[in-house]
C-alpha positions as MATLAB code, in Angstrom:
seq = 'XXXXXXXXXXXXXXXXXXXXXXXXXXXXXXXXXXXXXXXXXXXXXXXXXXXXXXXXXXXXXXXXXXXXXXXXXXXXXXXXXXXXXXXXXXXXXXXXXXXXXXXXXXXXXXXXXXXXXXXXXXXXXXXXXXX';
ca = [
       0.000    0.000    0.000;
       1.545    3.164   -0.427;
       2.329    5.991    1.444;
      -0.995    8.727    0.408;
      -3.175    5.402    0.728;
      -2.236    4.842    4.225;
      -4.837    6.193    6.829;
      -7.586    7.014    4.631;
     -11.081    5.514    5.039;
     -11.645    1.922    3.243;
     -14.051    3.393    0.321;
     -11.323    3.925   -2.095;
     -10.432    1.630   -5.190;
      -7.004    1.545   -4.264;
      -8.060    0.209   -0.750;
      -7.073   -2.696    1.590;
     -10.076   -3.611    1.766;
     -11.901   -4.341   -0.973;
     -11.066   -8.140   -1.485;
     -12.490   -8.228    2.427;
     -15.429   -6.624    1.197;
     -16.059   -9.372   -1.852;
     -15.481  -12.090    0.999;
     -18.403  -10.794    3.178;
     -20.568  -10.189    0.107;
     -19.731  -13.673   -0.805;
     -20.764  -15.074    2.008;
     -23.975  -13.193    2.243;
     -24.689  -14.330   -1.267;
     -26.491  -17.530    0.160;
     -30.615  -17.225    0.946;
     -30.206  -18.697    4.199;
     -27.876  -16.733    5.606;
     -29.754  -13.388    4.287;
     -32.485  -15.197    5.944;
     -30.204  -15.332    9.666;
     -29.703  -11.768    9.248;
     -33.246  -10.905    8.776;
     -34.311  -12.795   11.138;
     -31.688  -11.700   13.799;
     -32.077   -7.881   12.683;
     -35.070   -7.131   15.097;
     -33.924   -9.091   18.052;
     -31.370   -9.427   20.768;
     -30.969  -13.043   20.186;
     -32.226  -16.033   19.199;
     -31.069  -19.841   19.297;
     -30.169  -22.440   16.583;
     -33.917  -24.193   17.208;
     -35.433  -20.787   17.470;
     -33.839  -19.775   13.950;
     -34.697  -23.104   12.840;
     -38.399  -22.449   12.925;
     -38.180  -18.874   11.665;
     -36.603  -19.692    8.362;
     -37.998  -23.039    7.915;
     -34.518  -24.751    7.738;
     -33.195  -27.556    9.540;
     -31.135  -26.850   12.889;
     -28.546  -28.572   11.584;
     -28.325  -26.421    8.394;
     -28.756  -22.998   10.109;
     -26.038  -24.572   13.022;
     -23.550  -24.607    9.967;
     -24.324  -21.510    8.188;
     -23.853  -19.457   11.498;
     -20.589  -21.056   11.903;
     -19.621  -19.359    8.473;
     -21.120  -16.237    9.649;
     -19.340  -16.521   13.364;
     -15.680  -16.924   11.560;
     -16.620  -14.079    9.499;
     -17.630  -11.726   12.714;
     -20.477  -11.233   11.533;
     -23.154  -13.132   14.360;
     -21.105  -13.719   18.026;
     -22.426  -15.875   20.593;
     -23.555  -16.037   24.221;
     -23.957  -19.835   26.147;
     -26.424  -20.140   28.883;
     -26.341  -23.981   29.735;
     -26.230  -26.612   26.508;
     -27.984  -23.702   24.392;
     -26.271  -21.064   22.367;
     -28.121  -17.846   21.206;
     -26.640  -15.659   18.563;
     -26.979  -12.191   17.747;
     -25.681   -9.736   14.578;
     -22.319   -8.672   15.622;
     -23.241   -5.021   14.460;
     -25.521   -3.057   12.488;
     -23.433   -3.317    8.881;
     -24.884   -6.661    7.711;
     -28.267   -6.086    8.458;
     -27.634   -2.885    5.950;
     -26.288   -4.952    3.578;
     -29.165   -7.561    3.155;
     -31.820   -4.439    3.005;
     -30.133   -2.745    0.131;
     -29.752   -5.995   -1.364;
     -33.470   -6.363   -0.633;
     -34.157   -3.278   -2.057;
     -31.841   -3.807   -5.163;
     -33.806   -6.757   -6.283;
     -37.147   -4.558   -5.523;
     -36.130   -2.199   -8.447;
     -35.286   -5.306  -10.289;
     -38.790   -6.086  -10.328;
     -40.862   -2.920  -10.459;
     -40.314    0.431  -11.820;
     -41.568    2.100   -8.467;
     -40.613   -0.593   -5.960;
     -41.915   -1.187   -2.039;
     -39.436    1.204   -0.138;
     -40.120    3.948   -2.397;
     -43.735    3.798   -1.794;
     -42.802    3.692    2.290;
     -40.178    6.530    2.009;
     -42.762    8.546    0.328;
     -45.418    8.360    2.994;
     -42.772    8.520    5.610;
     -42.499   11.838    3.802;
     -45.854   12.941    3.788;
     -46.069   12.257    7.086;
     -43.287   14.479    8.422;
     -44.452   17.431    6.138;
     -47.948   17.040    7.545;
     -46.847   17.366   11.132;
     -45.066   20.114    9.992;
     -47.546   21.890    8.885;
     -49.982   21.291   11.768;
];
């Protein structure tokens, strides 16, 4: 890396970490795991058995996909007895699977779902304002 590179923020084509970035996007790019991070996004924490049921996958399954996404930092883990409950690590992944969400929206409609939303959200605001 060279020296003007060095301390800048990631965002950059030049940057460090890009070929991190693919890695994470790669291992998002697998419906059950965007499936763990939906799930997970509106919680503190749920179990194998508990995401299990949510996503209508197999414990077993789910048990090895958050192993994936625990190497990758993405879910940790907290142990209370034989059961494990996992949680998103942080907020970025959860960001990541909505605008990917929202991506395949526009690949499907010419006004898609969370256009519709941000407009009322919208009207909303500027009706309160004017009250």
């Amino acid at each position: 890396m060279s020296a003007d590179t060095q301390g800048r923020c990631g965002r950059f084509p030049d940057s460090q970490y890009v070929e991190l970035a693919v890695e994470v996007f790669a291992l998002l790019a697998d419906a059950t795991r965007v499936r763990i991070v939906l799930a997970l996004r509106d919680v503190e924490e749920l179990s194998v058995n508990q995401l299990a049921d949510l996503i209508d996958r197999s414990p077993a399954a789910v048990s090895q996909h958050l192993a994936k996404m625990r190497m990758a930092r993405m879910v940790t883990t907290r142990q209370h007895g034989q059961r494990v409950f996992y949680r998103l690590a942080n907020e970025h992944a959860v960001r990541l699977v909505t605008d990917g969400i929202f991506q395949a929206e526009h690949a499907l409609s010419a006004t898609p779902r969370h256009h519709h939303e941000a407009a009322a959200k919208a009207d909303t605001i500027r009706a309160s304002e004017d009250a």
